[in-house]
N, C-alpha and C positions, 0 to 999 in steps of 0.2 A: 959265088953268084954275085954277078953284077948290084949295085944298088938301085938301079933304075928296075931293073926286071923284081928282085922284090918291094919294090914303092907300089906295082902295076898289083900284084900279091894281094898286097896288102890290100890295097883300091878295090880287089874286086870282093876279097870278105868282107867289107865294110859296107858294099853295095847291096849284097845280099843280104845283109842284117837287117839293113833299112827298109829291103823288099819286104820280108818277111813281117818288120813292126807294120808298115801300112797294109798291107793284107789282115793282120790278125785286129786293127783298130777297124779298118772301113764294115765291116757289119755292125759294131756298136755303132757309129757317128749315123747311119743311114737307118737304125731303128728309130735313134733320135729324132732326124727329122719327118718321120714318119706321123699322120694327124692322131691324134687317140682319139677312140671313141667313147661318144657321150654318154653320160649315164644316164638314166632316166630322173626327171625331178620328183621330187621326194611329193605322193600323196596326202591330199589332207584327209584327216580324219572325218569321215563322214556321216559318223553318229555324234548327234548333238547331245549336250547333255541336260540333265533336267532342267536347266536356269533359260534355258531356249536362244545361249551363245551359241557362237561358230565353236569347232572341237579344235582349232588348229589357231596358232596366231596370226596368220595372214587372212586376210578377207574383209569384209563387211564386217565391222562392230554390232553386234545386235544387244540392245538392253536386256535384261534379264525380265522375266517377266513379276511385275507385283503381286505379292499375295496379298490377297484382302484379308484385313485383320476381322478379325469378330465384331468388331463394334460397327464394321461398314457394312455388313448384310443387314437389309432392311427386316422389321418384325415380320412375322406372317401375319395375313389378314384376321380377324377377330371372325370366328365363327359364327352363322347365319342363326340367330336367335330359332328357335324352334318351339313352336304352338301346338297343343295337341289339341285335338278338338272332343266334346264329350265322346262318352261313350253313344252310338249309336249313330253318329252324327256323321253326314258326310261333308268333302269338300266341298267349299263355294267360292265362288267369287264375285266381287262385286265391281258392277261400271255404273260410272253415274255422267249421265247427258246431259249437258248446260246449254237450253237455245240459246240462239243465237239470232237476233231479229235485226235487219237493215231496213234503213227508210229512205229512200232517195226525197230530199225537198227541193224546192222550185221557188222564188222569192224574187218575183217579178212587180215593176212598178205597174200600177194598176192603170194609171196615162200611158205609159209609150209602151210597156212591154218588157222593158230592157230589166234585165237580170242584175240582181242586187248582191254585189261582192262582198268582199271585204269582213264579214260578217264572222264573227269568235263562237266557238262550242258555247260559250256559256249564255250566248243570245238566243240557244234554244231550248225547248221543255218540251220533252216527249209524255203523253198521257195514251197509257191502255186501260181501255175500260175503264175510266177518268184516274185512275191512280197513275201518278207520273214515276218516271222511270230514270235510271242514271246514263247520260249518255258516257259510255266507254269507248267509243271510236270518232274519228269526226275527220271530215277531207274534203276538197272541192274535186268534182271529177267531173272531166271533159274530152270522152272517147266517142270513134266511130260508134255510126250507131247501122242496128239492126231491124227495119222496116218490114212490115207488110201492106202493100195498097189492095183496100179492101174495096172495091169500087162497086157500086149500083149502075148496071147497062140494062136496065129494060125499057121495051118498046112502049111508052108514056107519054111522052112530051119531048121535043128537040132540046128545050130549053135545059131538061135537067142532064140529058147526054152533053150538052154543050159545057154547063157549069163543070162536068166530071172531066172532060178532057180539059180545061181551061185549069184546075185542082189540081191535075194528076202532073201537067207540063211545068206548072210554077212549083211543085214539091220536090219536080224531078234535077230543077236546072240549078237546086240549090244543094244536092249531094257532092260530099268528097269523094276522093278517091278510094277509101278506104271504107267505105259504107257499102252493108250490103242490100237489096230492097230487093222485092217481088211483087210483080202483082197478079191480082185474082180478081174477078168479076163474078156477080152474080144476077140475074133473075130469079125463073122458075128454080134455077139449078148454078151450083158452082161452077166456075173454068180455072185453075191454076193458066196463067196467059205467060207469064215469065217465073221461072224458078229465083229464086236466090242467087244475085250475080254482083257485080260491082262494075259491067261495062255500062255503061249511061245511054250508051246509040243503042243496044238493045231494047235497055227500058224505050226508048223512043219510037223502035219499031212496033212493039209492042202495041203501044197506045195508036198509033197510025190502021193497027190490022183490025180495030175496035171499031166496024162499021156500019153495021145493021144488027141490033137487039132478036135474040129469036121467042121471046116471051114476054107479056105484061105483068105479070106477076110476079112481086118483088119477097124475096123471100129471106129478110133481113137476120132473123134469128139463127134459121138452120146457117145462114155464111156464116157468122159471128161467131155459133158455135164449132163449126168445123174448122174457123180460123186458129182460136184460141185451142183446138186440140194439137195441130199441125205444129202450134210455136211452141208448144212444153217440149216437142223433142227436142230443141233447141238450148243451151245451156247460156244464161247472161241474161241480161236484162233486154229484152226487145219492143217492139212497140205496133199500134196498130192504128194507120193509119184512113178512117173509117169516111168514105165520102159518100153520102147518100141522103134521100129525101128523108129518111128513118121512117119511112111508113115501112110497114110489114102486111102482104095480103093472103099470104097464103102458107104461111112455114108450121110444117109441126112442132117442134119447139115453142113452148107456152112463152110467154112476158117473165113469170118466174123461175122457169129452169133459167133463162138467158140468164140475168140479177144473177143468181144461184152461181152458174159457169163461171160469169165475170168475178164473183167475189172471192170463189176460191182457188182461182190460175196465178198463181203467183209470178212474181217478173214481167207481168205484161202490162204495159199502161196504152189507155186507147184515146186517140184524138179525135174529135168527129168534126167535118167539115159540110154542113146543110147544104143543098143541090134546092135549083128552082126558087131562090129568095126573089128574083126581079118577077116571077111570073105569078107567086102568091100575092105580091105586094100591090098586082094589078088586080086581081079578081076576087081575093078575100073579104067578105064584107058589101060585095058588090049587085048581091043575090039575095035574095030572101026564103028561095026554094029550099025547101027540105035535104034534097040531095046538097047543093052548094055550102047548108049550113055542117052538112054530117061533114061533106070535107073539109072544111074548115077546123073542125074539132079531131080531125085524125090528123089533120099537122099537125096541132097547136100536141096532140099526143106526143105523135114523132120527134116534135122538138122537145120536150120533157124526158124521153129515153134518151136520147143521142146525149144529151147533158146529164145524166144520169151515169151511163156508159163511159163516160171522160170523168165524172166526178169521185166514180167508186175506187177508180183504179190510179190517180191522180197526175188525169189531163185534163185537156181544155176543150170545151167546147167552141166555134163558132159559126154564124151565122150571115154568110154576105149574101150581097144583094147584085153586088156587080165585078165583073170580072176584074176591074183594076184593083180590087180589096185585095185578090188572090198571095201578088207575092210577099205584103205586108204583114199575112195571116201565116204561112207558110216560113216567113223570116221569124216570128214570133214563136214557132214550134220548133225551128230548128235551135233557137237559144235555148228552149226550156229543154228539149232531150241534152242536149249537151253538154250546158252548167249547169251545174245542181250541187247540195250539199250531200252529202250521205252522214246518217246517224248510224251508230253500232249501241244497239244496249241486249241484256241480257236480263230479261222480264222477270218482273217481280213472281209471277204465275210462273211457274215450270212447269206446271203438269201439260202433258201431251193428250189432249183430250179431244183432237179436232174441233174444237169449238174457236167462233168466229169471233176476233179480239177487234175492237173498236180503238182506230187510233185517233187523235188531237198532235196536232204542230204548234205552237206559239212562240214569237217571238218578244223577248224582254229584254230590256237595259240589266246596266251593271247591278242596281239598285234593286230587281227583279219586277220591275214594273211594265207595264207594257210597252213594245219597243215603239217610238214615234220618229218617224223621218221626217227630214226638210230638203229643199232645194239651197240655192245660193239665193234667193230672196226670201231665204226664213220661213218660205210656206210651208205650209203642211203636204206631204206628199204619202199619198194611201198605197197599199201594197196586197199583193195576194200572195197566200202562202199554198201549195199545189203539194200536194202530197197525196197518197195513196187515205182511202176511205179507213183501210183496214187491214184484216189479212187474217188467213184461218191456221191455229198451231197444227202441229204434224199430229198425226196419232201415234198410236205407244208403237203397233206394228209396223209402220213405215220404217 
C-alpha cells in the first residue's frame, strides 16, 4: 500500500475521533450555559420573641422592652378612712349656704354730676343693719344697660304729654348700641308700646304713634307694680326709667304694697323724671280755693314718692322745669347706670329669714376718717353716695 493512501487512513480515524469527543462534550458545555434557576430567599422568622426584637437578623432594630423594676410601681392609694355611724342612726349630709350680697355704688359730684373714679376698696364701709361688714369683692363696672320707659300718657294737660315726649327723645338719643330699652305707657290701664329691642328708629316710632291719651286717670301704682313683676324675669341688673307727674288717681295698689314691691325686687333700680314742672310753677300758690290748695298738696305728695321710689332702690330723682334741662338730666343717669363701683361681702347675719336688711355706704380716707374732696383750687367739693336703700335676704325655701 501506497503511503499516501494510508496517510488518507490514518486522516480519516483521527477525524472520527474528534467527531465523536465533540459530540459527547457539546451536551455538558450547553447545560453550562444554560440560566439556573432561583431559589427562593430564605424567610424570616416571624414569631417574635418575648424581648419584643425582630426573630431574624435583618430588619428594623427594635429595643427590647423595659421591665419595670419594683421600686418604679407607684404605692396604692391609702384607703378611704371609714365612719360608722351610731347604732340607729341614719346617713346625712350636710351643705352649708354662704350669701352672698352685691351693692352697686354711684359717687357722683354733687355740682356737676360727673362720677368719681379712681376710688380704692378700702374708701369704702359697708354697714347692714349698722354692723359693718368686710368688703371681699370690689371692681369698677361699665356695661350696656337694660331699660324700661315707664311713661305717664293721660288725657290732663298738653304740658305733661309734652314734658313725656321731650324725656322719652333726650333718653333715647343717648343709647348705645348695645342697650336694650322698651317702652310702656300708662293711664287708666298699661300698653307695652315697644318690647325689648336695641333698634333706636323703633324706639322713635314708637314715641311718634303716642297721640291721643284714652283716659284721665293716672294709674301710677298698678304700672309700677306690673313693671317690676315683667323685669324679675329678666336675669342682671336693669333699670326703670319712671316719667311721670307721680300723682296716682285711681290704682288698686295701696302707697304700701308699692314701698312693699319696690323694697323687695331685687336688681332693679328706678330713676324718676317729674312731668308738668313749668306748669306747677305757674299756678301753684296762685289760688286760695280749696280745690287749688288740695292740688297743690297731691304734687308736693307725688313729688315725695317719685323721690322715695329712686331713693329705696338707689337712684335719682329729678325735677325740671324746662325742656332744655332734659339732655343734661338724662346725661347724668346715663353716667350713673354705667360707672359704678360694685361691693361683694358675705354678711355678717347668715340666716335666711326674708327679713329686710337696712344698708349704709360711706366713704373714708386712709386714716378711716371721713373721705373729703377738693378741686384744683383747694375747695371743698361735696359728693353723693347712690346706692340701693337695702334689700331683703332669701328665705331658707327659696
Amino acid at each position: 500500500m501506497s503511503p499516501i493512501r494510508q496517510f488518507s487512513s490514518s486522516s480519516r480515524r483521527l477525524a472520527s475521533v474528534l467527531l465523536f469527543a465533540s459530540l459527547a462534550a457539546a451536551p455538558l458545555g450547553w447545560a453550562q450555559n444554560q440560566p439556573q434557576p432561583q431559589s427562593p430567599p430564605p424567610q424570616p422568622d416571624q414569631a417574635s420573641p418575648d424581648s419584643g426584637g425582630p426573630g431574624a437578623d435583618s430588619g428594623t432594630i427594635a429595643l427590647p422592652k423595659k421591665k419595670e423594676k419594683p421600686e418604679d410601681v407607684p404605692p396604692p392609694a391609702p384607703a378611704a378612712p371609714k365612719f360608722k355611724n351610731p347604732e340607729g342612726a341614719g346617713d346625712y349630709s350636710l351643705r352649708v349656704n354662704v350669701p352672698e350680697v352685691s351693692v352697686d355704688v354711684g359717687v357722683l359730684l354733687e355740682k356737676t354730676g360727673q362720677f368719681v373714679p379712681n376710688l380704692k376698696p378700702s374708701n369704702f364701709k359697708v354697714y347692714e343693719n349698722g354692723v359693718e361688714q368686710k368688703v371681699t369683692g370690689f371692681k369698677r363696672i361699665e356695661a350696656p344697660i337694660t331699660a324700661l320707659l315707664l311713661c305717664e300718657f293721660a288725657s290732663t294737660s298738653y304740658y305733661f304729654i309734652y314734658d313725656m315726649r321731650n324725656a322719652t327723645y333726650a333718653f333715647a338719643q343717648q343709647l348705645r348700641p348695645q342697650d336694650y330699652v322698651a317702652l310702656m305707657t300708662f293711664d287708666m290701664r298699661t300698653q307695652i308700646v315697644t318690647d325689648f329691642t336695641q333698634d333706636k328708629q323703633q324706639l322713635y316710632q314708637s314715641l311718634n304713634s303716642l297721640m291721643i291719651p284714652g283716659f284721665s286717670e293716672r294709674n301710677l301704682f298698678d304700672a309700677l307694680y306690673e313693671a317690676e313683676d315683667r323685669l324679675t324675669r329678666i336675669e342682671g341688673r336693669k333699670y326703670i326709667i319712671l316719667i311721670a307727674s307721680g300723682r296716682d288717681t285711681f290704682s288698686k295698689i295701696t302707697l304700701d304694697k308699692i314701698y312693699q314691691k319696690v323694697k323687695n325686687t331685687p336688681d332693679i333700680t328706678i330713676f324718676t323724671v317729674s312731668t308738668g314742672g313749668a306748669l306747677r310753677a305757674i299756678v301753684e300758690g296762685r289760688s286760695s280755693s280749696w280745690d287749688a290748695q288740695m292740688r297743690d298738696i297731691d304734687y308736693l305728695q307725688a313729688d315725695n314718692e317719685m323721690k322715695t321710689f329712686a331713693k329705696m332702690t338707689g337712684g335719682m330723682a329729678f325735677f325740671p322745669r324746662f325742656a332744655g334741662e332734659m339732655p343734661d338730666i338724662f346725661g347724668d343717669i346715663n353716667k350713673n347706670i354705667r360707672s359704678k363701683y360694685q361691693l361683694i361681702y358675705h354678711p355678717t347675719d347668715a340666716k335666711q329669714d326674708g327679713t329686710y336688711r337696712k344698708l349704709r355706704v360711706e366713704l373714708v380716707d386712709d386714716e378711716g376718717r371721713p373721705l373729703r374732696m377738693q378741686d384744683e383750687k383747694k375747695k371743698p367739693l361735696k359728693y353723693d353716695i347712690i346706692a340701693r336703700d337695702g334689700y331683703r335676704a332669701r328665705q331658707e325655701v327659696e
